[in-house]
One Martini backbone bead per residue (centre of mass of N, CA, C, O) as a GRO file, in nm:
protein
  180
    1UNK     BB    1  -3.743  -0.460   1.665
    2UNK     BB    2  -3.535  -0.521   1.376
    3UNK     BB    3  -3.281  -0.507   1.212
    4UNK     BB    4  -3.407  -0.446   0.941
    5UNK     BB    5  -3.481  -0.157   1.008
    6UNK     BB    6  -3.226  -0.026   1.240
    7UNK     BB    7  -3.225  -0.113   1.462
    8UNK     BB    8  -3.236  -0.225   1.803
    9UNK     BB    9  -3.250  -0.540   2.016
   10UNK     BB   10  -3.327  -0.653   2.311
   11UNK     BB   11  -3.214  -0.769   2.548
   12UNK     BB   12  -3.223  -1.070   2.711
   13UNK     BB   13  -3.302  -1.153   2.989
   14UNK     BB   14  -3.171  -1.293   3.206
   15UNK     BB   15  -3.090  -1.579   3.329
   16UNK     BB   16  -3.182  -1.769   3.551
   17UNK     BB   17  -3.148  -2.046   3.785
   18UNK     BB   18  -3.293  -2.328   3.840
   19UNK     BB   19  -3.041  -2.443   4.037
   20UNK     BB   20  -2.853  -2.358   4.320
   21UNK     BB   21  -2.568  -2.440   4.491
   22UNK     BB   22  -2.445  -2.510   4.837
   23UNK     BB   23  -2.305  -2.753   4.772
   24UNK     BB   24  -1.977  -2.917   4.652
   25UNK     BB   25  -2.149  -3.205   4.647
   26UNK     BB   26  -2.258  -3.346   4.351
   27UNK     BB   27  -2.512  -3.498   4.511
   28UNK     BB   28  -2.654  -3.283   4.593
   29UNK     BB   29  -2.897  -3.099   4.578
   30UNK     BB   30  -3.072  -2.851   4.436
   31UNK     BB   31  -3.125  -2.554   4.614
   32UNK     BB   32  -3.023  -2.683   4.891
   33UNK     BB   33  -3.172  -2.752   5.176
   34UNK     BB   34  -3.371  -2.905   5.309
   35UNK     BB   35  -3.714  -2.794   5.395
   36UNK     BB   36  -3.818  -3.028   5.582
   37UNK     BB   37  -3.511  -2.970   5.800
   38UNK     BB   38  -3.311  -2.864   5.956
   39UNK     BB   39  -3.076  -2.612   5.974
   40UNK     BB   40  -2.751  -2.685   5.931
   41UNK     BB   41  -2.500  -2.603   6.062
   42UNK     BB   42  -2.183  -2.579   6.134
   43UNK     BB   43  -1.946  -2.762   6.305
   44UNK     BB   44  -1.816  -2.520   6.441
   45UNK     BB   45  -2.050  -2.395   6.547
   46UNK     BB   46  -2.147  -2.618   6.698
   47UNK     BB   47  -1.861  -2.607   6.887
   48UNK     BB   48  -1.844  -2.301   6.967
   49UNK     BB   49  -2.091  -2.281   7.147
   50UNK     BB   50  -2.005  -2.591   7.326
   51UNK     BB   51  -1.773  -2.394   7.467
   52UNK     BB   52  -1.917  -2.197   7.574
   53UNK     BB   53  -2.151  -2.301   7.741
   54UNK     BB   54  -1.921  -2.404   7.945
   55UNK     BB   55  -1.766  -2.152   8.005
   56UNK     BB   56  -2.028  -2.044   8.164
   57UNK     BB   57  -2.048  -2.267   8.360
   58UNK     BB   58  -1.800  -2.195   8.509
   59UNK     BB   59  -1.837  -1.888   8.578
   60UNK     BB   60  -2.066  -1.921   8.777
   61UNK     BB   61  -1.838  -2.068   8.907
   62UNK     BB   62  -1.583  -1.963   9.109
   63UNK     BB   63  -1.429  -2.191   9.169
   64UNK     BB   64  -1.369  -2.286   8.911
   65UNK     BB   65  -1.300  -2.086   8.719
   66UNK     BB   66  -1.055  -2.079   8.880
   67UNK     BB   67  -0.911  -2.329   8.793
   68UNK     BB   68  -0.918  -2.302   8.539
   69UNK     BB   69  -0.749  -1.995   8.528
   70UNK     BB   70  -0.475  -2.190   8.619
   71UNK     BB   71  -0.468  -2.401   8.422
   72UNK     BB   72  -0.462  -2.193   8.168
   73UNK     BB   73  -0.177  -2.063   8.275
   74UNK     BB   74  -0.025  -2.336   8.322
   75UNK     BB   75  -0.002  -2.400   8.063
   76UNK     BB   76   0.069  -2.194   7.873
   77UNK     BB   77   0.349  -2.134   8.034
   78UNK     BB   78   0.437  -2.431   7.939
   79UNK     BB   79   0.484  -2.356   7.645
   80UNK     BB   80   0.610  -2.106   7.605
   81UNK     BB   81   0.884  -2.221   7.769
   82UNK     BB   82   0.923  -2.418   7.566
   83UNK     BB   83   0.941  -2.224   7.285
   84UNK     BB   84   1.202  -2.097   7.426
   85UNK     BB   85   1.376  -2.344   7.415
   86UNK     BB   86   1.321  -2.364   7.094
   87UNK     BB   87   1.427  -2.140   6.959
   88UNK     BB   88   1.774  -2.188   6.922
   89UNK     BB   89   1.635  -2.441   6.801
   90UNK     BB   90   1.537  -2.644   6.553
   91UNK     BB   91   1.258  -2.531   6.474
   92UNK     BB   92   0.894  -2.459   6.631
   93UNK     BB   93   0.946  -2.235   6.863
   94UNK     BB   94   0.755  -1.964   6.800
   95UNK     BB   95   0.499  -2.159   6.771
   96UNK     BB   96   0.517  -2.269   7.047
   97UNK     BB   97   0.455  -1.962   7.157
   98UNK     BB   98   0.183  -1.882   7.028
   99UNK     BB   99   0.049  -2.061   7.131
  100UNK     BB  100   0.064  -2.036   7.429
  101UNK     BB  101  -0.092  -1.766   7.368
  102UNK     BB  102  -0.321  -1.845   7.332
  103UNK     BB  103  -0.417  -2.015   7.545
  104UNK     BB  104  -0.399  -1.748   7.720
  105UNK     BB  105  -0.586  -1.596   7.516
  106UNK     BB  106  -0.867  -1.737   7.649
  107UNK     BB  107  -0.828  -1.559   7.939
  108UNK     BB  108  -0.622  -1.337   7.879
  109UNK     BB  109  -0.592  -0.983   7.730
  110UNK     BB  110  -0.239  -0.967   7.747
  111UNK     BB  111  -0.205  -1.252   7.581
  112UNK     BB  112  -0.346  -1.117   7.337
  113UNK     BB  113  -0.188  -0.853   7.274
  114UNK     BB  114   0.115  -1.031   7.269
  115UNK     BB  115  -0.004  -1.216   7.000
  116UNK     BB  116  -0.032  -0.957   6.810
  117UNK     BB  117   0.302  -0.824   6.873
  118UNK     BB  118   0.433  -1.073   6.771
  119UNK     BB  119   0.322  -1.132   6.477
  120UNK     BB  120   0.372  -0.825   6.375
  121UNK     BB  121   0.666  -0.869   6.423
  122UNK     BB  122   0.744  -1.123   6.239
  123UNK     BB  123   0.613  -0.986   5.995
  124UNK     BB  124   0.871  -0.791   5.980
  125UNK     BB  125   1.110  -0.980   5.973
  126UNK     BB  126   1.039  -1.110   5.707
  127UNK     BB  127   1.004  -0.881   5.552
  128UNK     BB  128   1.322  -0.826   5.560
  129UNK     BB  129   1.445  -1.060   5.464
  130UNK     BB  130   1.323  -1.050   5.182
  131UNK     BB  131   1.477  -0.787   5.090
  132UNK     BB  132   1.718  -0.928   5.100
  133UNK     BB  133   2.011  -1.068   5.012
  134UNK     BB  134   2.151  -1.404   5.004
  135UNK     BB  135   2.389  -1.311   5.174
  136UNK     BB  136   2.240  -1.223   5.435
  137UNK     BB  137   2.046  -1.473   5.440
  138UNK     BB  138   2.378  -1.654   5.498
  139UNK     BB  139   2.435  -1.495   5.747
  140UNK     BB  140   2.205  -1.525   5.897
  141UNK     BB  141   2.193  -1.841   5.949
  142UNK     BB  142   2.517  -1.864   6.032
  143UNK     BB  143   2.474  -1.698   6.284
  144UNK     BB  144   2.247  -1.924   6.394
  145UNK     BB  145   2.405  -2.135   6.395
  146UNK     BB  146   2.653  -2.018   6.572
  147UNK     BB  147   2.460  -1.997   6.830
  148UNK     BB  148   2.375  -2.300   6.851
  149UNK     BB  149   2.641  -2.391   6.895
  150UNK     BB  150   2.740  -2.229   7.148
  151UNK     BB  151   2.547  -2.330   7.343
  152UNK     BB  152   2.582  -2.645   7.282
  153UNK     BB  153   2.870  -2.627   7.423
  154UNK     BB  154   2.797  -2.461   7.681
  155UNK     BB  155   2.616  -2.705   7.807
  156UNK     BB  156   2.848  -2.899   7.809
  157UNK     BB  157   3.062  -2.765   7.964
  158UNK     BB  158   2.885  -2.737   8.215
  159UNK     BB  159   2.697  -3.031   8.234
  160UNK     BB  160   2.768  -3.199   8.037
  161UNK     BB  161   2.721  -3.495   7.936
  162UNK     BB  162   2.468  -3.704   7.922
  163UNK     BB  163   2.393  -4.014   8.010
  164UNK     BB  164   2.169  -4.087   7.832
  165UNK     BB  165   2.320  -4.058   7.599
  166UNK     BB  166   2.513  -4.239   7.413
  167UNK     BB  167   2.798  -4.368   7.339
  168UNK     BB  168   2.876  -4.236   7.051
  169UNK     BB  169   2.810  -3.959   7.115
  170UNK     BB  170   3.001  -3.908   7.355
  171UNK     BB  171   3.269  -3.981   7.216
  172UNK     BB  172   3.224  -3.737   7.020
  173UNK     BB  173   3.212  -3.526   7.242
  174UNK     BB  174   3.468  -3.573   7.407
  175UNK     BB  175   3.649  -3.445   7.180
  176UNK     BB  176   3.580  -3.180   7.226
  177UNK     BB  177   3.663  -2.902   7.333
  178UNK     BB  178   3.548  -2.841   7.663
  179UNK     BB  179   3.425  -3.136   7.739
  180UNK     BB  180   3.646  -3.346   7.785
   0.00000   0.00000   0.00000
């Protein structure tokens, strides 16, 4: 039918893509990757593969098995004691706790639900904090700033200025009313 009969012409079926593209690399061919080599994993697949692949190979053995899951332990363990100590200090304590559960989640099933139940807890404060006043979010800081000066104050008060740090730093310390 043609318009002027008063018909209406049906549309013309879509129109494939003679060549799609499947890499973002703009000189890569189009169509996909060569058929005639072997195809290509991704680089992450191929390195997650051969991680299991190792870690199957540890567990055939009780013994190594044994010590790998107490290295496992025993890292994890100093990272997160690690990130608690840098907590209430500036910087990325918390981070460095959550770090240290995934690596001990890596083997143990109890420290993979606690950095799962810590993270959905930290987005509910992260959460409460945006819904609050500019006021509250500066009192908030103020208080944490407050919290961290009372701690190393209380630290230096308790076991004196460190030998280590600066004649400039010490003398400056020292001037501090319960330090010097």
């Amino acid at each position: 039918m043609s318009a002027s009969d008063g018909g209406t012409r049906p549309a013309d079926p879509p129109q494939a893509p003679s060549a799609v593209r499947t890499s973002l690399d703009p000189q890569a061919p189009a169509g996909g990757p060569d058929p005639d080599g072997p195809p290509a994993a991704p680089a992450r697949r191929r390195w997650r593969r051969e991680v299991r692949r190792r870690r199957e190979a540890l567990r055939a053995n009780p013994r190594r098995n044994h010590l790998y899951r107490m290295g496992v332990a025993t890292l994890g363990t100093v990272v997160v004691l690690l990130g608690l100590a840098l907590v209430p200090l500036p910087g990325p304590g918390w981070v460095v706790v959550f770090l240290g559960l995934a690596v001990l989640g890596s083997e143990f099933h109890s420290a993979r639900r606690l950095n799962a139940f810590g993270r959905r807890q930290l987005h509910r404060w992260v959460a409460w904090v945006e819904r609050r006043s500019w006021r509250t979010r500066i009192g908030l800081g103020g208080g944490t700033a407050a919290v961290v000066v009372a701690v190393v104050w209380g630290w230096f008060a308790w076991q004196g200025v460190p030998t280590w740090s600066p004649e400039v730093v010490t003398a400056q310390l020292q001037r501090v009313p319960g330090i010097g």
